[in-house]
Phi, psi and omega in degrees: 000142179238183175219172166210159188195104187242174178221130163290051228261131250101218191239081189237005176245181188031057163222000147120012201275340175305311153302309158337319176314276183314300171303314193296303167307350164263339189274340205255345197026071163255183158262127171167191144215191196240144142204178179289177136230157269242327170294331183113354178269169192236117178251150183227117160241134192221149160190139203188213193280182170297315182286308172355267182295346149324312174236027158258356163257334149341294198277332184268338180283008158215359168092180153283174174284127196105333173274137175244109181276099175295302169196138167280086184290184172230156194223178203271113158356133179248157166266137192294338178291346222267337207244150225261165163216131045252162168302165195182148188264161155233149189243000000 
């Protein structure tokens, strides 16, 4: 099992994108959650197998429809006990 702990940069709120998240990652059976943040960016910490997450950064590099994906930083590794199942947005 691996983790990713990514931040989203764009036009990535009040387009549905969180949601967007949470079904793929639920489809993937990862662990984690999505939230907004206060900048206007989108943070994801995820975990699971690798392609699992292979394609759930696949699938966040264009989004829901209305979302403009600018850039996918990657942030300092969170611990994988730390992160919930089912995926979930948190505030």
């Amino acid at each position: 099992m691996e983790s990713i702990h990514l931040e989203i940069h764009g036009r990535v709120q009040g387009v549905g994108f969180r949601w967007y998240v949470v079904e793929k990652a639920q489809q993937l059976k990862l662990a984690g959650w999505v939230r907004n943040k206060s900048d206007g960016k989108v943070e994801i910490a995820a975990a699971g197998e690798r392609d699992a997450l292979a394609r759930l950064e696949a699938a966040v590099k264009s989004g829901p429809r209305g979302a403009r994906v600018e850039q996918i930083r990657n942030l300092s590794p969170v611990s994988i006990e730390s992160l919930r199942t089912p995926f979930e947005i948190v505030r």
